[in-house]
C-alpha positions in Angstrom: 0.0 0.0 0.0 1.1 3.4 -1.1 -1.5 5.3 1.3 -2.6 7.6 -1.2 -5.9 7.6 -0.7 -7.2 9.4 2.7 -3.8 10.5 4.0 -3.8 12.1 7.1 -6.5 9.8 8.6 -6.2 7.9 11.7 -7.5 4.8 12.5 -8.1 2.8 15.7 -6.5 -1.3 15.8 -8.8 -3.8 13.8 -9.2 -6.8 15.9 -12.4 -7.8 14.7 -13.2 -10.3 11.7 -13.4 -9.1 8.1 -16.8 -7.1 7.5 -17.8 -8.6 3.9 -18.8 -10.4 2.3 -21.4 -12.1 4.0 -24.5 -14.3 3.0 -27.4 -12.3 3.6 -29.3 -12.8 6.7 -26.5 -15.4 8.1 -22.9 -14.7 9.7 -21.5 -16.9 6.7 -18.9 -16.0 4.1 -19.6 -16.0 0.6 -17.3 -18.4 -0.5 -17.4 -16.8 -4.0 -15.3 -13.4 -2.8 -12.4 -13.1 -0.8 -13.3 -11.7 2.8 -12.0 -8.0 3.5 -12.4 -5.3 6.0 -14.6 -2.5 3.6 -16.2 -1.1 6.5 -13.6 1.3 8.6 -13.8 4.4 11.0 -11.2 7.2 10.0 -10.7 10.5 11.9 -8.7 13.5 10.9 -7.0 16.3 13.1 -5.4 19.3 12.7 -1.5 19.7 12.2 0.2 19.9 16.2 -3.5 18.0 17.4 -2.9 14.7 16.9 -3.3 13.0 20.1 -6.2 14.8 20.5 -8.3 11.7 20.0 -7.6 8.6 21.1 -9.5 5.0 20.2 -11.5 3.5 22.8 -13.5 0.9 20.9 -13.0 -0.3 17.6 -15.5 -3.1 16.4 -18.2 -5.0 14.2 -21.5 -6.0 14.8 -22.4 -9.2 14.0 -25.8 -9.5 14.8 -26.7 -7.4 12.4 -27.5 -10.0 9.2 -29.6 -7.8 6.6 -26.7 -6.9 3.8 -23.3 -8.3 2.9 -21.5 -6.1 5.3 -21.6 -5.9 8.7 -21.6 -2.6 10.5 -18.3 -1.4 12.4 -18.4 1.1 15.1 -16.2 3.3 17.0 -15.7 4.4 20.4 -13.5 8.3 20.5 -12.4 9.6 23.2 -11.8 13.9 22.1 -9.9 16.9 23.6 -12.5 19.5 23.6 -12.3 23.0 24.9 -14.8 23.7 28.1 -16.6 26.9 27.8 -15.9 28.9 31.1 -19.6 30.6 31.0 -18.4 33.4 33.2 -15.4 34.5 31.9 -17.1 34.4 28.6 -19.5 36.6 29.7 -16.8 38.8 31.6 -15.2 38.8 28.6 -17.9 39.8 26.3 -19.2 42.7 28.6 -15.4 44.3 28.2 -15.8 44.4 24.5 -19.2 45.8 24.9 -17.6 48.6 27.3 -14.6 49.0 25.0 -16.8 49.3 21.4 -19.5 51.9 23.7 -16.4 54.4 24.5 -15.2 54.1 21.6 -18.7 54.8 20.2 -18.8 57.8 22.5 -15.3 59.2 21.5 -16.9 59.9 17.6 -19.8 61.8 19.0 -19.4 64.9 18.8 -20.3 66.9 22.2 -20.1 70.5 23.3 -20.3 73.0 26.0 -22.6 75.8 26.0 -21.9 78.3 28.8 -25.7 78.8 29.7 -29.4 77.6 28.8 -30.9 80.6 29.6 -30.0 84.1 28.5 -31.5 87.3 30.1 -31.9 90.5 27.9 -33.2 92.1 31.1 -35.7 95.3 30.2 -35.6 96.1 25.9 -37.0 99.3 24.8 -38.1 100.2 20.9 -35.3 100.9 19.0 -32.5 100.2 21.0 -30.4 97.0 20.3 -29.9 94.6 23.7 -27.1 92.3 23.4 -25.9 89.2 24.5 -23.0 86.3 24.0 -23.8 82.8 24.5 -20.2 81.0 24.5 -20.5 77.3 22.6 -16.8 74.9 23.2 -16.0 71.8 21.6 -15.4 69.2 24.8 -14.6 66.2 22.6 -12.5 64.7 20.3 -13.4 64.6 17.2 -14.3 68.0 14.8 -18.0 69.6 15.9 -20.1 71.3 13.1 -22.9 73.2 14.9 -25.8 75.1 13.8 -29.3 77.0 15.1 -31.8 74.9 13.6 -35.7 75.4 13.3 -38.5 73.9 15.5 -41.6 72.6 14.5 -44.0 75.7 14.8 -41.7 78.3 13.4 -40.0 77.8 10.0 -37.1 80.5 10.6 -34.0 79.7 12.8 -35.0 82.5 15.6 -38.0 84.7 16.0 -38.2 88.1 13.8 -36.8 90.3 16.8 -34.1 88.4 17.1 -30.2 87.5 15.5 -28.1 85.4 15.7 -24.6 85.4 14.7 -22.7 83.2 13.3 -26.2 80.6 13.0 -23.6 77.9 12.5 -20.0 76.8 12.1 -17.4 74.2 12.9 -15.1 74.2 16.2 -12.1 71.6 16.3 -11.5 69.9 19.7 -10.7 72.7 22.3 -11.9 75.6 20.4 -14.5 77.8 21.3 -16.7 80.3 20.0 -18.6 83.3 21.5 -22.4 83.6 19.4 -23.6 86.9 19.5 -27.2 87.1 20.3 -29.4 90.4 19.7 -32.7 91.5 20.3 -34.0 94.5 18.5 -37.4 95.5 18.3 -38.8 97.7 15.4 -41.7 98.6 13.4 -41.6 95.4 11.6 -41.6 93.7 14.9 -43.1 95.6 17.5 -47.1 95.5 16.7 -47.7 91.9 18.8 -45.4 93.0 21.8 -46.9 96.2 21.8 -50.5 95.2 22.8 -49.0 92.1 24.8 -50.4 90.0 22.3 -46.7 87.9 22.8 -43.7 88.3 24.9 -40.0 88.0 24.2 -39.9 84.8 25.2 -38.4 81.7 22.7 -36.4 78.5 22.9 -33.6 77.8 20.3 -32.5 74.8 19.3 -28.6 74.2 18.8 -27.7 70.9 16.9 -24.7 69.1 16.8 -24.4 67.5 13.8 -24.7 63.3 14.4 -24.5 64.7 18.1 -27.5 65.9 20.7 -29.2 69.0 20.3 -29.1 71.5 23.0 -32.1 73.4 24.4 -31.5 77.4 24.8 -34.0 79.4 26.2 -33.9 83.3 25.7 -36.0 86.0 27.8 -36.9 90.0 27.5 -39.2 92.5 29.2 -40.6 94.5 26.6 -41.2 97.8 27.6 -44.0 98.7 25.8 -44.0 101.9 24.5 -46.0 104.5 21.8 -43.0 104.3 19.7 -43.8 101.4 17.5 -47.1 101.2 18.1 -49.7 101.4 15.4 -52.6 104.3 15.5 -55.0 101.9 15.0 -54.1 101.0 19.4 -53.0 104.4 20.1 -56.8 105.9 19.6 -58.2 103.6 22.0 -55.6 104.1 24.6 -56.7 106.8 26.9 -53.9 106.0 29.5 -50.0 104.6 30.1 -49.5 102.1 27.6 -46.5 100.9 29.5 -49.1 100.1 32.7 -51.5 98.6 30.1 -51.9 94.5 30.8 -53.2 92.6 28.0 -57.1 92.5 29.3 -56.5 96.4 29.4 -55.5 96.4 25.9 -58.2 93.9 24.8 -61.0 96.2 26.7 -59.8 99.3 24.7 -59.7 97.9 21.0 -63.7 96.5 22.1 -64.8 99.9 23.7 -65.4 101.4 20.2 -64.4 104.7 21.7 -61.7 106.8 20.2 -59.6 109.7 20.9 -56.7 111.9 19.6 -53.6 109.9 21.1 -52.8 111.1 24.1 -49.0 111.1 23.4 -49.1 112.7 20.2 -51.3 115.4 21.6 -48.4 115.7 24.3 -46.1 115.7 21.4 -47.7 118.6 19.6 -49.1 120.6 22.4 -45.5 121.0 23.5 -44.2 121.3 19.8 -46.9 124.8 19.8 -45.9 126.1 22.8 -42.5 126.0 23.3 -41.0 125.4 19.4 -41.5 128.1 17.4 -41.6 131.9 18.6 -38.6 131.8 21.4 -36.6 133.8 18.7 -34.6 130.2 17.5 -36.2 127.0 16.6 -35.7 123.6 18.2 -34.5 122.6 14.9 -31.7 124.6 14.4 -29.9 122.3 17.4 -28.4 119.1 17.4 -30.2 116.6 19.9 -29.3 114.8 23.0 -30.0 111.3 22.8 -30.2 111.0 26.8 -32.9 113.3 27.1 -34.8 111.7 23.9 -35.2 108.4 25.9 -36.6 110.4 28.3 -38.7 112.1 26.9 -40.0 109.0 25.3 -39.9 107.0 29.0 -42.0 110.3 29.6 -44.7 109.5 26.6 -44.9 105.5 27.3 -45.8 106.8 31.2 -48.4 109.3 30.3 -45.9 112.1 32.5 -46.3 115.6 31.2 -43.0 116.9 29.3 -41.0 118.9 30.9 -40.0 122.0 29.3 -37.7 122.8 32.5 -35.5 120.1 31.4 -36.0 120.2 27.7 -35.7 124.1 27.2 -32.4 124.5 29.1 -29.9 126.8 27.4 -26.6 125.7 28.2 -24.1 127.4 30.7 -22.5 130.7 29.0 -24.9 130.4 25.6 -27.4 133.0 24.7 -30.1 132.9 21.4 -28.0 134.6 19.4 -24.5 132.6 19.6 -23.2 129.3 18.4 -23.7 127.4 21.5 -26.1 124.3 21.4 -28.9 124.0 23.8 -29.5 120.8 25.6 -32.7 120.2 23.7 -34.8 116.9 22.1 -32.7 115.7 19.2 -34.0 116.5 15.2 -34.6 112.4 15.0 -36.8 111.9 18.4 -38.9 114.9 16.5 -38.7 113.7 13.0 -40.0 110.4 14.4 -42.7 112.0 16.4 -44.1 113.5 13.0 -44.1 110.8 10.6 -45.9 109.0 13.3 -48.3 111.6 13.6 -48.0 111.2 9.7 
């Protein structure tokens, strides 16, 4: 034999009697064919594993009579690895812990120095601002960006900016968002008649990251400036005491009246503007004194002319030294409302 075929097969020691060929249904030779071992158990290992399985039993059954061959069978004894179930499962916990930090190293996370910025009091017309500092506290890049919510399609309400709405920040930079609130004409009609407040909540996403919930507060000082006629003929007192219910009871009384401020406005305009030998417009204003004559207006307070029509220390009508009057633009402004 030249062991060609199956090399690298094992087999146990034959002690038993050739397997075929029988007569069928008796323990009897066929006389006719040379008796041989056909029937034989082989086994194959690995390279380094040989004695890995050893031969316990090795034999024929010869009470089994129904073909020409009688069955052989084996008894192995195998080397097999036992599965230690709790250092497997200590095992497979540590990967889990190792994959979920490495997980959490990709995302992308952030610190944002507040979740609530203050504007404190905001008047028409004058800009209130505020930073909101945003830091990238892990380690990979971090795009960010003010996104939209659900019942507003813009980034940020009208009376508000943001700047920058979005940007990226490597790991360990920083960057300081400049938030503004600014009320004008184009925003001031629903704050007027506390109809809404300046009140919101933006949303700062972190792209594949968490979003981050800022909310953003004001105290509208409601005020004539900004206001539309269509409220300022009902209004009989301080708008800035007004409550909403007061508001809603005016526009439903039906009752209208020249507005009170604008009849300040021009009443003082009559009697103290023209006629003192140089008119109020010939002077450059003082802003101070124009927010207080507005403060003044949005109070229902009478203007002052003791504090408006003061001539500065050492000037006289007739020289070139300004008076500490209302500024050309708090007039101007008075008119084309009035307009």
């Amino acid at each position: 034999m030249n062991k060609q075929a199956f090399a690298g097969f094992e087999e146990g020691h034959i002690d038993f009697a050739p397997t075929y060929k029988y007569i069928v249904g008796t323990s009897e030779y066929d006389a006719r064919r040379r008796p041989a071992w056909c029937d034989r158990v082989l086994w194959w290992t690995r390279p380094g594993c040989e004695d890995g399985v050893q031969s316990e039993a090795y034999e024929s059954v010869d009470s089994v009579c129904t073909s020409d061959h009688k069955p052989v069978r084996a008894q192995l004894g195998l080397d097999v690895w036992r599965v230690d179930v709790e250092q497997r499962r200590a095992v497979f916990l540590e990967v889990l812990r190792e994959l979920d930090r490495y997980e959490n190293e990709c995302i992308p996370t952030a610190n944002v120095e507040a979740t609530t910025v203050d504007f404190g009091d905001v008047y028409f017309g004058r800009a209130v601002r505020r930073q909101l500092r945003v830091g990238n506290s892990g380690q990979v890049p971090l795009e960010y960006g003010f996104v939209a919510t659900p019942n507003r399609a813009a980034v940020a309400p009208g009376w508000l900016r943001i700047s920058p709405e979005h940007g990226m920040l490597l790991p360990g930079q920083h960057v300081d968002v400049e938030l503004v609130i600014s009320v004008d004409e184009r925003t001031s009609a629903p704050l007027s008649t506390r109809q809404e407040d300046l009140d919101d909540i933006l949303v700062l996403h972190l792209t594949r990251g968490r979003d981050y919930f800022i909310q953003v507060h004001g105290a509208y000082q409601v005020s004539v400036y900004g206001m539309s006629l269509d409220v300022l003929v009902h209004c009989k007192g301080a708008v800035r005491n007004m409550t909403r219910a007061d508001f809603e009871q005016c526009l439903r009384s039906g009752q209208f009246s020249v507005p009170r401020s604008m009849w300040l406005l021009i009443d003082f305009l009559s009697r103290y503007g023209v006629d003192r030998g140089l008119t109020l417009f010939n002077y450059s204003g003082d802003s101070v004194l124009g927010r207080r004559i507005r403060e003044w207006l949005d109070t229902d307070q009478p203007l002052d002319p003791g504090t408006i029509l003061q001539w500065p220390e050492g000037g006289d009508a007739q020289g070139s030294s300004r008076m500490s009057l209302t500024d050309q633009t708090l007039v101007a402004s008075a008119i084309s409302d009035i307009d």
